[in-house]
OpenMM code with the backbone's topology and positions (N, CA, C; nanometers):
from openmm import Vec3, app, unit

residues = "UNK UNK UNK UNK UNK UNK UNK UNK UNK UNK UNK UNK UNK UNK UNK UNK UNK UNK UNK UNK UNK UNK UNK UNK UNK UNK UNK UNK UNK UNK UNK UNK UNK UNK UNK UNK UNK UNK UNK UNK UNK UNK UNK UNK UNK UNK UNK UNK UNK UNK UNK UNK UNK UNK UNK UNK UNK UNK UNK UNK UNK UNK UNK UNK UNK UNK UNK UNK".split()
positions = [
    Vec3(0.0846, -0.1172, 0.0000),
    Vec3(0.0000, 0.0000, 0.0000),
    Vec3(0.0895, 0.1239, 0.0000),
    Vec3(0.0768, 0.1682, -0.1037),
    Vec3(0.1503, 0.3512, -0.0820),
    Vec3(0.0658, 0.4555, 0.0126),
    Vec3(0.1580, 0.5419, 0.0617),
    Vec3(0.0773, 0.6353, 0.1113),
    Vec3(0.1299, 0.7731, 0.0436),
    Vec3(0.0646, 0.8488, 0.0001),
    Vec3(0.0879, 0.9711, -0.0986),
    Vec3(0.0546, 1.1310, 0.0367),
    Vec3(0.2184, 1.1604, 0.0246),
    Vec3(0.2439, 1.2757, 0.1385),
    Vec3(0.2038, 1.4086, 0.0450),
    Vec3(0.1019, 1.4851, 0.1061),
    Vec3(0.0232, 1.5915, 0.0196),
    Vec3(0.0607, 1.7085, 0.1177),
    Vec3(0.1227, 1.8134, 0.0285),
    Vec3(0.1960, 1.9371, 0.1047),
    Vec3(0.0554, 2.0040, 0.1625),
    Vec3(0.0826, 2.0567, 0.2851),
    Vec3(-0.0491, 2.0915, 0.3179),
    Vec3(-0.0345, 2.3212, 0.3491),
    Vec3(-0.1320, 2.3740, 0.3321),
    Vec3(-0.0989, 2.5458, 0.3271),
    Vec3(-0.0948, 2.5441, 0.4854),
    Vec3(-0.0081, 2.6190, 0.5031),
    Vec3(-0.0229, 2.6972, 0.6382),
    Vec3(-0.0750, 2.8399, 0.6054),
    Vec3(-0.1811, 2.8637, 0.7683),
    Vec3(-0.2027, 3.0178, 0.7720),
    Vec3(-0.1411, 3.0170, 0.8794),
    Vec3(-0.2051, 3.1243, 0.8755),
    Vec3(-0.1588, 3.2185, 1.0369),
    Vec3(-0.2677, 3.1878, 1.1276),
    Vec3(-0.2579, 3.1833, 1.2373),
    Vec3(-0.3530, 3.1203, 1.3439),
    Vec3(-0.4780, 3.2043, 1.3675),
    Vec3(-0.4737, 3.3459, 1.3560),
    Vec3(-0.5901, 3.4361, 1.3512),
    Vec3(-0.7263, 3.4050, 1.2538),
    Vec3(-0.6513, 3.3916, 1.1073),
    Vec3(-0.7311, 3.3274, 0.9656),
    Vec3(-0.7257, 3.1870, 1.0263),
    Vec3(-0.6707, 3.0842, 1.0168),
    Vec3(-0.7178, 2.9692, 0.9986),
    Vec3(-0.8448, 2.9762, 1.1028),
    Vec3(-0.8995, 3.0036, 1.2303),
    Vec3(-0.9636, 2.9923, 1.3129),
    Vec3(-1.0938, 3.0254, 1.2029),
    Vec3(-1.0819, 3.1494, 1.1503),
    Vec3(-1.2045, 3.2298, 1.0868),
    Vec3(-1.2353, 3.1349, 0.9975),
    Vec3(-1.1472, 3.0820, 0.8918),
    Vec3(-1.1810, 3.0009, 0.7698),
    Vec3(-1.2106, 2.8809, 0.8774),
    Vec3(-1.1940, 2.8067, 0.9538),
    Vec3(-1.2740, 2.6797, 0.9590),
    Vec3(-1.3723, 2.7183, 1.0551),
    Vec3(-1.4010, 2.8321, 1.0859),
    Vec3(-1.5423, 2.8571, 1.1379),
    Vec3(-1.6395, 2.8986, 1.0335),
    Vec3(-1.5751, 2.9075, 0.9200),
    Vec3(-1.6708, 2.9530, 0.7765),
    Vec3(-1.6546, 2.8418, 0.7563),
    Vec3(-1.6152, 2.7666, 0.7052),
    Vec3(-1.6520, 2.6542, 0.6370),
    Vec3(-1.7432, 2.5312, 0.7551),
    Vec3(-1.7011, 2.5267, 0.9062),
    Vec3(-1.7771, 2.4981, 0.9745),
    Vec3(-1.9525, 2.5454, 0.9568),
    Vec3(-1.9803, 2.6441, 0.9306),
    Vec3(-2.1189, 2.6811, 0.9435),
    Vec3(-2.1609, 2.6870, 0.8484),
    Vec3(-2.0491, 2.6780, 0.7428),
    Vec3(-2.1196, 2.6357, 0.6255),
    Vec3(-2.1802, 2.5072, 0.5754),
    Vec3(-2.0903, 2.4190, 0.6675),
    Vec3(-2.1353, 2.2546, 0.6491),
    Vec3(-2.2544, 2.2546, 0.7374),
    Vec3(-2.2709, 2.3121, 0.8419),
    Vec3(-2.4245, 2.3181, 0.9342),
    Vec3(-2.5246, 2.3337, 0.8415),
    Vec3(-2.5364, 2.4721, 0.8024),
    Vec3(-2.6420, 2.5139, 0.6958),
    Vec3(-2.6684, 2.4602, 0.6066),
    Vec3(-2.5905, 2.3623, 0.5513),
    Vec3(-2.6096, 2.2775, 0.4275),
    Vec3(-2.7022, 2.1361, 0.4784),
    Vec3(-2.5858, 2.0797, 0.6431),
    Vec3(-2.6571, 1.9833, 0.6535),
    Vec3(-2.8290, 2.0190, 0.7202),
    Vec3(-2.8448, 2.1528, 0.7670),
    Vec3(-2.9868, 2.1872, 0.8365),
    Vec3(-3.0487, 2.1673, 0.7061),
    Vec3(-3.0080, 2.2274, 0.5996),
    Vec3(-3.0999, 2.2497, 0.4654),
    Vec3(-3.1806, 2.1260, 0.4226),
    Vec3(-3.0756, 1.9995, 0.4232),
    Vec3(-3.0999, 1.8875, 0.3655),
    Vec3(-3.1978, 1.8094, 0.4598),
    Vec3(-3.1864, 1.8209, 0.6028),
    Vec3(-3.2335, 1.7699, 0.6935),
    Vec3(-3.4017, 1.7885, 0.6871),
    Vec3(-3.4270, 1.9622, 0.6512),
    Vec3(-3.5450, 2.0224, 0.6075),
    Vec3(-3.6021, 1.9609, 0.4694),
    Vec3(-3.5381, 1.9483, 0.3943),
    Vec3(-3.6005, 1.8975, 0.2642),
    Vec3(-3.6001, 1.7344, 0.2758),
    Vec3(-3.5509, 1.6847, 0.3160),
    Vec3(-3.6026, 1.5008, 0.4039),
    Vec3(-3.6913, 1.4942, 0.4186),
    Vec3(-3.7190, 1.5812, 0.5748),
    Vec3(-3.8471, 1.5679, 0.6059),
    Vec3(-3.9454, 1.6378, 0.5155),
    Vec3(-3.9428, 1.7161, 0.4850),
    Vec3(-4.0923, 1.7860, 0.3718),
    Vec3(-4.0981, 1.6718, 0.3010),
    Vec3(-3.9757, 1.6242, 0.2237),
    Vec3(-4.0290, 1.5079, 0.0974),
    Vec3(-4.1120, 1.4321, 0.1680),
    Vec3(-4.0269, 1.3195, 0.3139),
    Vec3(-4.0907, 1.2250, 0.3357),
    Vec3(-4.2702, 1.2500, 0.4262),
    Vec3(-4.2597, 1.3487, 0.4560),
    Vec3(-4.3930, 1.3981, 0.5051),
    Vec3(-4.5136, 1.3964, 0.3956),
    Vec3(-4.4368, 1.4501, 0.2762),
    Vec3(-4.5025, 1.4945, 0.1480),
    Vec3(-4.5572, 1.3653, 0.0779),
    Vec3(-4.4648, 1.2292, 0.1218),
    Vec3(-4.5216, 1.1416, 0.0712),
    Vec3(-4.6554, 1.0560, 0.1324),
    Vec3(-4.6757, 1.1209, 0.2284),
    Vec3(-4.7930, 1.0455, 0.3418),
    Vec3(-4.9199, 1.0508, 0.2961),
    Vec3(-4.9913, 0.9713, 0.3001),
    Vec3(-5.1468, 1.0333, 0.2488),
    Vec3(-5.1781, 1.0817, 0.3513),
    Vec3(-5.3200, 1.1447, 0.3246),
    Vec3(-5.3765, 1.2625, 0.4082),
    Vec3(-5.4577, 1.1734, 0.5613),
    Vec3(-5.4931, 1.0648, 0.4775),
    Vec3(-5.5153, 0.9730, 0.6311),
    Vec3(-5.4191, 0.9469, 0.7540),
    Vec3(-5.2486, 0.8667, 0.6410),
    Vec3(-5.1545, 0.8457, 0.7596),
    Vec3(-5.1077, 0.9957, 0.8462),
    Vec3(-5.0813, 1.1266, 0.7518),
    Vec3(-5.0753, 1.2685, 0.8399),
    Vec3(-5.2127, 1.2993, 0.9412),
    Vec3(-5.3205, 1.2429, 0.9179),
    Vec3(-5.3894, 1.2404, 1.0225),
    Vec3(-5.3918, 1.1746, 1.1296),
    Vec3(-5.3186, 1.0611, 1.1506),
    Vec3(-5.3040, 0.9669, 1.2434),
    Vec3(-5.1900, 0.9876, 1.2967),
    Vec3(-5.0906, 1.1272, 1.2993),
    Vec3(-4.9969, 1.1566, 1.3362),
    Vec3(-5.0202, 1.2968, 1.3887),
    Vec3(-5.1343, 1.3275, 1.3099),
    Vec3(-5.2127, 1.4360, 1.4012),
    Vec3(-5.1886, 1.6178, 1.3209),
    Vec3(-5.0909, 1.5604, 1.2310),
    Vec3(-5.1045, 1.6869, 1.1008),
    Vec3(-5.2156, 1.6883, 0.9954),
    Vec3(-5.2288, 1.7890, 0.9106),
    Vec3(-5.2825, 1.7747, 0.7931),
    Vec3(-5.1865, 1.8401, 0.6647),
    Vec3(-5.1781, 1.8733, 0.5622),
    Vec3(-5.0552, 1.8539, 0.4458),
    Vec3(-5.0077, 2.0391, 0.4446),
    Vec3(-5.1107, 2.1335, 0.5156),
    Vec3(-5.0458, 2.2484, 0.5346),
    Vec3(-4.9776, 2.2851, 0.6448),
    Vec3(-4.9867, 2.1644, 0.7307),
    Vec3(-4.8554, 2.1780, 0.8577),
    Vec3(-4.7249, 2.1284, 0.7938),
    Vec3(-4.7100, 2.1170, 0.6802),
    Vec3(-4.5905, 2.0083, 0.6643),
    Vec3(-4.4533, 2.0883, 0.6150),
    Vec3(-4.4727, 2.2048, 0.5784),
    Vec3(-4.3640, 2.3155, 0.6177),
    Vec3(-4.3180, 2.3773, 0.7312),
    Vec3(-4.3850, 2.4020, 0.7968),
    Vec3(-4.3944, 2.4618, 0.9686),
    Vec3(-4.3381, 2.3666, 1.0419),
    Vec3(-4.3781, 2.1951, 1.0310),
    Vec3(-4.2911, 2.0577, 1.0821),
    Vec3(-4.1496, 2.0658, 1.0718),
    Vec3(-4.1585, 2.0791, 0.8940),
    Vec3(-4.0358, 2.0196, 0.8715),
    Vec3(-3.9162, 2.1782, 0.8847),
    Vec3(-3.9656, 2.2567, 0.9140),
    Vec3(-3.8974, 2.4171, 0.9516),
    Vec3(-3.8495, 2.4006, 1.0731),
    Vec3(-3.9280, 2.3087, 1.1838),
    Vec3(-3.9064, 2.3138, 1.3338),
    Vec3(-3.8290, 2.1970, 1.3474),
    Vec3(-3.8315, 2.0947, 1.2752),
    Vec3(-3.7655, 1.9395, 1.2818),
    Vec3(-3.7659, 1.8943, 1.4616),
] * unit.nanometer
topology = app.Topology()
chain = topology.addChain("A")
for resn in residues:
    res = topology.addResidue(resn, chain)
    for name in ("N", "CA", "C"):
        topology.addAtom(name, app.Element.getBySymbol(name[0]), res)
């Protein structure tokens, strides 16, 4: 097995903090986004009986999947 040594950038400790707190909250927001559109789909796929037996009806199903 090779292992392939990849030069890596240095910053300065002030920036690096900032850039992986941007790219940190950027991976949040992406994963909140996706998390939101899950649930709408899989909500979206329910008939109007099974969302009743869960105690929604199909215009709660943004407001749900907003609050997760």
């Amino acid at each position: 097995m090779a292992a392939i040594d990849s030069p890596r950038v240095q910053l300065s400790a002030g920036s690096n903090g900032r850039i992986g707190q941007f790219f940190a909250s950027l991976v949040a927001t992406v994963v909140a986004w996706n998390d939101t559109r899950m649930t709408r789909n899989a909500l979206s796929q329910l008939s109007d009986r099974e969302l009743e037996d869960i105690g929604l009806c199909r215009g709660d199903i943004d407001y749900v999947a907003a609050k997760r």
